[in-house]
N, C-alpha and C positions, 0 to 999 in steps of 0.2 A: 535494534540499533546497538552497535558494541560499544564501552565507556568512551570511547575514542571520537564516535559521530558517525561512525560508516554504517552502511545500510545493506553494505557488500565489501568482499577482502577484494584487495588487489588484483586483474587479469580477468576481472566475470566477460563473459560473453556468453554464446549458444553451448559451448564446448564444455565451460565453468561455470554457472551461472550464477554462483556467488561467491564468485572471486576463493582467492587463496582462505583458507581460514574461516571462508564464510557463514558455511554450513553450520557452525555454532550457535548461531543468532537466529536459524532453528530448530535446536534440538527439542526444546522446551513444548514446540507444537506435538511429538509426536513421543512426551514423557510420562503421559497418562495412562489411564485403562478403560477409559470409555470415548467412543466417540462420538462426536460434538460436529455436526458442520456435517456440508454433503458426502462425507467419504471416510473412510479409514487413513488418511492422511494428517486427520485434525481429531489428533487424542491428548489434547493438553492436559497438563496436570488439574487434580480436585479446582483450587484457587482458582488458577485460569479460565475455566469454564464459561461461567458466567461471563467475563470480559470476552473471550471469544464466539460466544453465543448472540450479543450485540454487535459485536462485528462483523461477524456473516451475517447477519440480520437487514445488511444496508439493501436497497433497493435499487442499486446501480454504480459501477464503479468505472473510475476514469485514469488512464495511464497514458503513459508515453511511449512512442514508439521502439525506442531502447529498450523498455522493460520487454513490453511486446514480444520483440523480437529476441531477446532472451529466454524468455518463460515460453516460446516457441507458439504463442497466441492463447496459452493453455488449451490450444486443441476445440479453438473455438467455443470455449465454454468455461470460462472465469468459475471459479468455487462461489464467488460473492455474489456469483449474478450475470445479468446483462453488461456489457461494458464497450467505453470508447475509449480507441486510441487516437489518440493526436498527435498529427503525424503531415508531414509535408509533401509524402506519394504513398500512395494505393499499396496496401497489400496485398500479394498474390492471394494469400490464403488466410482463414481463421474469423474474416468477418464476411458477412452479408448474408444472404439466404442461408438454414441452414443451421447456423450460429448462432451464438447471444453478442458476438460481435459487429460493430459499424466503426468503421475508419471516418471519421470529422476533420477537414481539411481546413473549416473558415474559424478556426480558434476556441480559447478558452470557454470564451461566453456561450458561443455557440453547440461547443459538448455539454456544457452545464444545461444548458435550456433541452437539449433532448435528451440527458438522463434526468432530468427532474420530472420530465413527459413520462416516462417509463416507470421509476421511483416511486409514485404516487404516495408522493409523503412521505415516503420514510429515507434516511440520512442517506448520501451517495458518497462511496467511499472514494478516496483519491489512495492509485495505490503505486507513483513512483516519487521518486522526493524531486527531480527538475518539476514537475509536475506540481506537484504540494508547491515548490517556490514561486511558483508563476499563479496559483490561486493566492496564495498568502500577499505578493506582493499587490494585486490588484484589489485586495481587501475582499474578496470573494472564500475565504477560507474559514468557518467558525469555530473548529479543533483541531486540536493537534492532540495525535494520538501517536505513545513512543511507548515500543516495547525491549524494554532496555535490559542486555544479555551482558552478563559480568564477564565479558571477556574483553581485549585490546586487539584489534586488527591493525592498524599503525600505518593504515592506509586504505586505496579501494574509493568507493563510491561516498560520497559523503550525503548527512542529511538535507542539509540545506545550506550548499555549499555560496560562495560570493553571493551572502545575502545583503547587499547591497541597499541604501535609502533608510527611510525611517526606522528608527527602533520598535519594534515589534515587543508590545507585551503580553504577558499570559498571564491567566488566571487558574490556580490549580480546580480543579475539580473533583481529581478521583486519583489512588495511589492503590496498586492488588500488588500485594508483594507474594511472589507462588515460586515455586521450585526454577532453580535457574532467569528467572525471565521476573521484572517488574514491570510492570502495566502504570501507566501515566497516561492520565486524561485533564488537558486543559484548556480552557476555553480562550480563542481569541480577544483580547481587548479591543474596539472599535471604539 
């Protein structure tokens, strides 16, 4: 996320996929020399490691169809894992047979309960921010995890945009301060 709150610059779609500017928010994945995570994509710096080694470590990840269709389904095969998108119609491609992809049409709860099937215990990541706001508001969200890139996008995708209803508190947890990128981990208040 840029100081700003964006998660994306201005314009992302299939074409840009993170927006104007975007690409800064991640350099920091690919500023390292060793790699960390299923591929040559995820060589974060020394510091980073550790934090991103937890985070591809989750057991199932949930997004939205926007991301989705942005990140072009990753090719039927998320870096974190198994994953559902939610979503309102059918995607051609990227989930079902095949895949680590399954499109979930009857809701939040309902993606949750079939990546926690798959999950077996271990954390299920949420990986768009409409998506993060729609678990946080239902009180179904237990972290919030921001990887915070000193830069200003001044627009674009925001993190959790018209957050709307009760005030949401946090608890810190964890602060990795590493080359370009700060890592925040904080735990939901309930």
């Amino acid at each position: 996320m840029s100081l700003d709150g964006y998660v994306a610059g201005p314009h992302d779609g299939p074409n840009n996929p993170l927006g104007d500017g975007g690409r800064k928010l991640f350099e920091w994945w690919i500023a390292g020399n060793r790699r960390v995570g299923p591929d040559d994509r995820f060589k974060p710096p020394d510091r980073s490691a550790p934090f991103v080694r937890k985070m591809l470590a989750c057991g199932a990840v949930i997004v939205g169809r926007r991301t989705f269709d942005i990140a072009q389904g990753w090719g039927g095969h998320h870096p974190g894992g198994p994953f559902f998108v939610l979503t309102h119609r059918m995607p051609d491609k990227w989930v079902g047979p095949g895949t680590d992809g399954v499109a979930v049409t009857d809701g939040i709860e309902s993606a949750l309960a079939q990546a926690r099937e798959v999950a077996l215990g271990r954390n299920i990541a949420i990986g768009s921010a409409d998506v993060a706001k729609q678990y946080l508001r239902a009180g179904l969200l237990d972290e919030v995890q921001v990887n915070l890139v000193p830069t200003i996008l001044g627009g674009g995708v925001r993190f959790f945009p018209d957050l709307a209803g009760p005030r949401v508190e946090l608890e810190w947890l964890q602060v990795v301060a590493s080359d370009g990128v700060t890592h925040l981990r904080y735990r939901v208040v309930k």
